[in-house]
C-alpha positions, 0 to 999 in steps of 0.5 A: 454816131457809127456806135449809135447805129451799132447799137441800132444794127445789135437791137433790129437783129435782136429783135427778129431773133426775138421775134423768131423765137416767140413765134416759134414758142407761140406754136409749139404752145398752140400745136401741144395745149391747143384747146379743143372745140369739140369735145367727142368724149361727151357722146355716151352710146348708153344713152342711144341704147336706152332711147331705142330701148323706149321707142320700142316698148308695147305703149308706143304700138310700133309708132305708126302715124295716126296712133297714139303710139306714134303721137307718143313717140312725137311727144317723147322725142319733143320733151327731150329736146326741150330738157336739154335745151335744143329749141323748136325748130318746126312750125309756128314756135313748136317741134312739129311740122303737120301734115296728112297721110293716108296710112293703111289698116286691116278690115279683116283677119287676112285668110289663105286656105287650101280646098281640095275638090269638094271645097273644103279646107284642107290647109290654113296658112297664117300671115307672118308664120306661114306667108309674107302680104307685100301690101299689093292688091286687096280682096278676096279670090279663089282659083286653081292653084297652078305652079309656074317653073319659068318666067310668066310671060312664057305661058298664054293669057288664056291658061294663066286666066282665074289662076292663082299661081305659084311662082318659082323664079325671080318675080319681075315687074313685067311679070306682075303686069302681065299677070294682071292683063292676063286676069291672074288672081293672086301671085305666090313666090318663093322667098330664098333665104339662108335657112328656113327653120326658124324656132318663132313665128318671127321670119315672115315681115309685114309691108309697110302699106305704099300709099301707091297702092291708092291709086294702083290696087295691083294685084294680091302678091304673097311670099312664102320660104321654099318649106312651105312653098313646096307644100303648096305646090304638092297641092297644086300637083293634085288640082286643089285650089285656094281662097284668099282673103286680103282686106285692108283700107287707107284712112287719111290721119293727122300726123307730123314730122318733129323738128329741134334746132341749135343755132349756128355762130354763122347765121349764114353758114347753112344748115346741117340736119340730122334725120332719121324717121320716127315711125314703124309699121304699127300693130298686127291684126291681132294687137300684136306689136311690131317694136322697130328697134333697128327700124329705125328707133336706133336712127332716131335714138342716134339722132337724140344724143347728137342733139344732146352732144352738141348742145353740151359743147362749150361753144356753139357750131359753126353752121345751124343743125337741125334734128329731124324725125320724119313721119311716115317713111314706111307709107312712102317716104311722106313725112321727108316728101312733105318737107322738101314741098313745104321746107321751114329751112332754105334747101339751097343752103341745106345738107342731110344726113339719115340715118336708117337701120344702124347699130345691128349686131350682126352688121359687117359694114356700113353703107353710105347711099345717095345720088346725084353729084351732091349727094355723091360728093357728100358719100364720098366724104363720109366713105372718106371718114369710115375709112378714117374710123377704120371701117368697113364700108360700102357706097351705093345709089340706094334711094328707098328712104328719106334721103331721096327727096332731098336728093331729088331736089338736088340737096345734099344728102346721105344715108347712112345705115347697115349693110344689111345685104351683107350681114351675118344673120338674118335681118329682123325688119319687120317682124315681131323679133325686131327688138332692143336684143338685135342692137349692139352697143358695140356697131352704135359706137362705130357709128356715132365716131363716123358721125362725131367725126363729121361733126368735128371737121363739118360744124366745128372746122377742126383741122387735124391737130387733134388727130395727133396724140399729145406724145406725137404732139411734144415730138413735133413741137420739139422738132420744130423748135430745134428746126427753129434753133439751127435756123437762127444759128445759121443767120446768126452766123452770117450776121453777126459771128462774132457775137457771143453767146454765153462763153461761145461765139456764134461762129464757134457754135455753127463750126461745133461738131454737135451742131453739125451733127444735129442739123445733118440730123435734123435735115435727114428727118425733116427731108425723109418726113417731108417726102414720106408725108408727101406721098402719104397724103398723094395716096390718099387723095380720091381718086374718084375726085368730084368737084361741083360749082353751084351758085356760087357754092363750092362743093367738093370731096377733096378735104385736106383735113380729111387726107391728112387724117388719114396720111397721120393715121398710116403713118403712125400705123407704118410706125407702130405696126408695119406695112400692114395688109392690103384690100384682100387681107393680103400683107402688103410685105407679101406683095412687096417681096414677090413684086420686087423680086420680079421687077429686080429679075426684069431690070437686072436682065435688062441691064445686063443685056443692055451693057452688052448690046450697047457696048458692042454697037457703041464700038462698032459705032465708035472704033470703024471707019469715019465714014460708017461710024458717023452713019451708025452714031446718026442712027444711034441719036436717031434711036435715042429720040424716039419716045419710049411709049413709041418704042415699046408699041412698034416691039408690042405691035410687031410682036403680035404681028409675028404672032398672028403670022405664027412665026414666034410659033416656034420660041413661044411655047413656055411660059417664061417666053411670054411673059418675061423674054418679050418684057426684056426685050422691050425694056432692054431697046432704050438702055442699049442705045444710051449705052451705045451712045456713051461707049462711041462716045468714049471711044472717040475721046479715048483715040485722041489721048496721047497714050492711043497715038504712042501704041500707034506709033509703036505698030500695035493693031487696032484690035490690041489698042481696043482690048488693052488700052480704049476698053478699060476707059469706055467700060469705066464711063459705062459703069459711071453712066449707069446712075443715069441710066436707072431713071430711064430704065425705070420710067420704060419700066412703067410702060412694059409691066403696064402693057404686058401685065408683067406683076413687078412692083410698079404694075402692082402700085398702079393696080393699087392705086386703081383699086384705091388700096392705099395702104398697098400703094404706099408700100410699094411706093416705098419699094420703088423708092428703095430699088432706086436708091439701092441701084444708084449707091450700088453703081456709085460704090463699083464706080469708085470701086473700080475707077482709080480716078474717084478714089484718088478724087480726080473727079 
């Protein structure tokens, strides 16, 4: 029987170490072969370049509404969905959403001359090489030209009426309507720019026609570069006047957005739709064609290979996604205004993301615009992933483009584009020069990572075992089955020691050197990794932290997958790289040294200071008369319970007090007074009265020793008992003290550099922090690690080196 139930005991135990094992066979197998579900490497940003390089040929006549041009592209985008298999995802069983528009056309040649005081001609000014329309009024007028040097609102209705002026300052709003209830005939105004010769009639943009302008003419507004803007004025100086001719009408054509679909594994799951708009802003006059690469033929081209990415994957998304061009962004954001009055789609359940104007060779940064707190939840996600992706990116509210109407209805949406406030040459949106040669492969490649990234982490919820690379992923995996071993040897060991395996016992094998070795190792990297992990991933959560909850449905910007990429990313970059360089390209070592040393210089003084306030009170506390010493002790634990935030503004409030009495008038003329004694003397008030506190404390002890009542008994005064025998003890126990007293010195640490702005290290980490520079933050957070454990193994190390007691092991 008791065999039996041996042999029952041996199989239940070899049963969990089977268990145990397999499951941990069965992770490292999943962590270093797990299968990837989303397949990145099928994007090809060749492909992108080749659809921009079609949408932006003469036969598509700058895609606007209502031509054939336009009608082509819708054709073009419809056939390629079908090619690679995405499926109609507009009206009725086809790509394609109708609707109406009103798109704006030129009757006549726009005209601007100048006429001297006969009436003649004497300058003839040419749109896009002399002056920019903006689409604002219509007409023709003629009038004296008159140049105004400051805001028009400044000068009387009367002296503006019939005039055509010249506006050399920032044209406002107010100023435009003014101009108008004042009968002002046309407006000029200077366009700034960076340079003002340009070698081709490229320079001057052609507006995109407002469908607002339908119901409000406004009035006749051009611009001119400051060149031939000062030519003008020289005529105006000499009386001249000008006749402009502006003539275009609004014709109601039949156009339409186009829509393709791939259906999600969750039929609930919600829908993820990338857009971007289809149009530009037609032919000239004269037949010339505006191409719109950049604007936003590379929006849409990225929004093609997408579709073809996905499509080719070997499994479908989580969630449906939807293809969209929107028609007619350039009239007013129609086409995305349509859809979100008339949606094939539920709204509630939908997320946009657009793309305008990406992949410029002259891009610095990206730009993540959206409003509202979905659509600022859903910025910060995609921020989030710039930074992932190593990119410079920025974060506005800009709302001039198909994102906004989603916006609008309180749908989650996103534009994505260049930075095209912060470029390093000047932007070719409409204009003749807005060709395939302003695209680079290179920023269409960066882009299309942020958007394969959201993809992966959005549609296909892979978490970040694929961001390991599969070196990192062996070492892991080994780690984890070592962790495994030790963990079994360890049970084992408890359960059954005298089991053998192979020739060793398992008793032997948990009392050998190597497996003391290697689990002393192996908790040093697993604690030093778990905490370095922990404050990695701390650092890197947002601090503009958003969390919406909405019917139901969580919307937030926190993602654990997010923050994890980024805290391997760090790590892996602290490893290969080093501490790297802050925000302001500064090295973060820089900062840790120069910080380090200050706050060093603080807390050494402070310290120093401290042990000899807090001795010379603790024996006057501990060593006078009962009846004093108890009133000093009393006062001592009275000060010890006061909260250091309170200590550190009574000394803040005080000293400014004496401040504006001019009584530190006299102690705070340099530099070192201000910004150093008075940190030191907030920082030292705590520590002092600790160490006070231990040195009475010691004393007292002391007194009551044998040795103390034997010299008394020999007639030696109080001062030679103090000095030869109860000083050594209490500096003994000050020295063994002073491990507890960093931590406090530290915490009062974070109060005096916050409020005296003393730049040591942990003013430096929350400014960091603040500044959500993460890469700082960390750095200095490894410093204040390493200032702890500094001090605490130096004071244990003059502890044992001084104290007889811990080197005999007394204590």
């Amino acid at each position: 029987m008791k065999r039996e139930w041996d042999v029952g005991i041996l199989g239940k135990r070899r049963g969990i170490i089977g268990l145990t094992l397999g499951v941990g066979l069965i992770f490292c197998v999943f962590f270093l072969f797990v299968s990837q579900s989303f397949d990145e490497t099928l994007f090809q940003v060749d492909r992108v370049y080749d659809h921009i390089e079609e949408l932006a040929k003469p036969e598509y006549e700058g895609r606007q509404p209502g031509t054939e041009g336009n009608q082509r592209a819708l054709e073009y985008v419809a056939d390629y969905f079908k090619e690679i298999g995405v499926v109609p995802g507009g009206e009725n069983g086809t790509y394609f959403q109708s609707f109406e528009a009103m798109v704006p056309y030129y009757s006549i040649e726009p005209f601007f001359y100048v006429l001297d005081q006969r009436g003649e001609v004497i300058q003839r000014y040419r749109i896009r090489e002399d002056y920019r329309d903006s689409h604002q009024g219509r007409g023709f007028v003629e009038g004296e030209l008159m140049y105004l040097n400051q805001h028009m609102i400044f000068y009387e209705s009367e002296v503006l009426k019939d005039k055509i002026v010249l506006v050399d300052v920032l044209l406002r709003q107010e100023d435009v309507q003014y101009a108008k209830k004042s009968g002002v005939k046309a407006i000029v105004y200077t366009v700034y720019k960076d340079r003002w010769i340009v070698a081709e009639p490229v320079k001057m943009t052609k507006a995109s026609g407002n469908i607002m302008r339908l119901d409000d003419e406004g009035i006749i507004i051009h611009g001119m570069e400051v060149p031939t803007f000062m030519q003008l004025k020289s005529y105006a100086d000499r009386g001249c006047r000008s006749t402009i001719g502006y003539e275009y009408a609004f014709r109601k054509v039949k156009t339409a957005n186009i829509l393709g679909r791939i259906d999600g594994k969750n039929k609930d799951g919600g829908y993820i739709v990338f857009s971007a708009h289809i149009d530009h802003v037609g032919k000239e006059y004269d037949g010339r064609y505006f191409p719109g690469a950049l604007d936003d033929a590379s929006g849409m081209a990225m929004v093609m290979e997408l579709a073809r990415v996905i499509k080719e994957q070997k499994t479908p998304p989580n969630k449906t996604i939807l293809f969209a061009g929107w028609n007619h962004e350039e009239g007013g954001i129609v086409g995305s205004n349509y859809y979100v009055n008339h949606p094939i789609y539920p709204l509630e359940k939908t997320q946009v993301i657009q793309l305008d104007c990406i992949g410029f060779r002259g891009m610095q940064e990206l730009l993540f615009a959206s409003g509202g707190r979905k659509g600022e939840i859903l910025r910060s996600r995609f921020r989030q992933i710039g930074e992932i992706s190593k990119l410079k990116v920025t974060e506005n509210n800009f709302m001039a483009s198909d994102h906004a109407p989603f916006v609008q209805k309180a749908v989650p949406a996103v534009l994505i584009m260049d930075n095209l406030w912060n470029i390093k040459e000047e932007n070719p949106l409409h204009t003749y020069g807005d060709t395939t040669d302003v695209i680079s492969k290179e920023n269409l490649d960066k882009v299309g990572g942020v958007l394969l990234s959201y993809i992966q982490n959005e549609a296909y919820g892979q978490g970040f075992i694929q961001d390991f690379y599969p070196q990192e992923r062996l070492l892991l995996s080994l780690l984890a089955l070592v962790g495994i071993c030790i963990y079994l040897v360890y049970r084992l060991n408890l359960v059954m020691p005298n089991q053998r395996i192979g020739k060793a016992a398992i008793e032997d094998i948990y009392y050998s050197v190597p497996y003391r070795l290697t689990a002393k190792l192996f908790h040093y990297i697993f604690l030093i990794g778990t905490v370095t992990f922990l404050l990695v991933f701390i650092s890197n959560i947002p601090t503009d932290f958003n969390l919406l909850v909405e019917n139901g449905e969580i919307y937030t910007n926190f993602s654990i997958s997010l923050i994890t990429q980024k805290s391997i990313l760090y790590i892996r970059d602290l490893l290969t790289g080093g501490l790297g360089k802050s925000l302001r390209n500064i090295s973060v070592l820089r900062i840790i040294q120069t910080s380090f040393f200050k706050s060093m210089k603080l807390i050494l003084s402070t310290l120093c200071l401290s042990v000899v306030i807090g001795m010379v009170k603790g024996i006057l506390d501990g060593y006078r008369d009962k009846e004093k010493g108890s009133l000093r002790a009393l006062g001592t634990i009275g000060a010890l319970s006061v909260p250091d935030v309170l200590v550190v503004m009574i000394v803040q409030i005080l000293m400014v007090w004496m401040h504006k009495q001019q009584i530190l008038e006299p102690i705070m003329v340099t530099e070192t007074m201000r910004k150093f004694v008075i940190p030191l003397i907030c920082l030292s008030v705590v520590p002092s009265v600790y160490i006070s506190r231990i040195t009475a404390v010691a004393l007292q002890e002391e007194m009551k020793k044998d040795y103390v009542k034997a010299a008394k008994a020999r007639g030696l005064s109080r001062n030679k008992i103090l000095i030869s025998h109860l000083l050594i003890g209490a500096v003994m126990k000050v020295i063994d003290s002073l491990v507890s007293v960093i931590p406090i010195l530290l915490s009062n640490l974070i109060l005096v550099e916050y409020v005296f702005h003393y730049p040591g290290v942990i003013y430096m980490l929350l400014k960091a922090y603040q500044e959500q520079d993460a890469t700082t933050f960390i750095g200095l957070a490894f410093a204040l690690g390493g200032m702890y454990v500094l001090f605490s193994l130096a004071f244990k190390v003059i502890a044992y080196g001084i104290n007889p007691l811990k080197r005999e092991g007394a204590y």
